[in-house]
C-alpha positions as CSV (number, residue, x, y, z in Angstrom):
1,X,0.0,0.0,0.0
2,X,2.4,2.7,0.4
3,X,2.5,5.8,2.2
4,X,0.5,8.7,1.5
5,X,2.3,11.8,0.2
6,X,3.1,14.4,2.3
7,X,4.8,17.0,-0.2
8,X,1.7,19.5,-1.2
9,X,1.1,19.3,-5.0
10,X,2.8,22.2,-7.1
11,X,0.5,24.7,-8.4
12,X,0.0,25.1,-12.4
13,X,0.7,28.6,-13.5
14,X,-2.3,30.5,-14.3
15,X,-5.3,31.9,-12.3
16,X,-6.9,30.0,-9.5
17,X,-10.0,30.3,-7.4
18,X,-12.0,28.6,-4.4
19,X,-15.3,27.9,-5.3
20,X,-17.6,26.9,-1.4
21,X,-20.9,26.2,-0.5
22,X,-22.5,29.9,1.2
23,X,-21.4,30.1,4.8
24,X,-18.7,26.7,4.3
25,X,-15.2,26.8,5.3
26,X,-14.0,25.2,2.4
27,X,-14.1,24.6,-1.1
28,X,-12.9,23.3,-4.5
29,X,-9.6,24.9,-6.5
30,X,-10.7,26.1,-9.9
31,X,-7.9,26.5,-12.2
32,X,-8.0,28.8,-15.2
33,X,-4.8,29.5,-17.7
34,X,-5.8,33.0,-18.5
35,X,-7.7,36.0,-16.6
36,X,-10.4,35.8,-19.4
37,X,-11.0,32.0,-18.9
38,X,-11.3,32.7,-14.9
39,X,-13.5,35.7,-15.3
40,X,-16.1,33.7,-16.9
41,X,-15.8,30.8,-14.6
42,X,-16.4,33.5,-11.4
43,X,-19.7,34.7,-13.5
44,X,-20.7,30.7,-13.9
45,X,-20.5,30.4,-10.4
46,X,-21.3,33.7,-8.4
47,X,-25.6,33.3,-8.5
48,X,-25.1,30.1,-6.6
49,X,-21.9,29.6,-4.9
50,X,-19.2,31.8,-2.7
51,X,-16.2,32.5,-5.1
52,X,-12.9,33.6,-3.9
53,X,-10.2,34.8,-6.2
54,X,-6.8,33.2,-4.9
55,X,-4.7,35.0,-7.6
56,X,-2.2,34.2,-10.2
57,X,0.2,31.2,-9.6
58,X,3.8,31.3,-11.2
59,X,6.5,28.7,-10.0
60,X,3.7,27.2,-7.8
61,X,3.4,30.1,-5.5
62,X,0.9,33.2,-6.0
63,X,2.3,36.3,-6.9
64,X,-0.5,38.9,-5.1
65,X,-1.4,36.7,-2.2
66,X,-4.4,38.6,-1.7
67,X,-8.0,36.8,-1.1
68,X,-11.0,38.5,-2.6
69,X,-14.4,37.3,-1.8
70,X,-17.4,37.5,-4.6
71,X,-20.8,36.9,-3.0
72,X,-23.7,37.5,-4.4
């Protein structure tokens, strides 16, 4: 069987966001290559769901580290 890893996954490069349940803790990582591509992803999801925009990911870390909340 193995053991399970223990070193985190490394992050594409592109645009990410949490998508949660209203009022939930946690949620699911959307990734999107391009700005354009995660701006219509946020508009999919804001009637129903709490988005957060994570930011842009280059060398598997984000570059503005700031969290901003969309809710409807």
């Amino acid at each position: 069987m193995g053991r399970p890893a223990t070193k985190p996954k490394k992050l594409k490069d592109g645009y990410y966001i949490e998508i949660r349940n209203k009022g939930a803790k946690s949620g699911i990582k959307l990734y999107s290559s391009t700005e354009d591509q995660m701006n219509r992803t946020i508009k999919t999801y804001e009637r129903s769901k709490e988005v957060v925009i994570l930011g842009e990911s280059k060398n598997g870390k984000f570059i503005n580290s700031e969290e901003f909340h969309v809710v409807d």
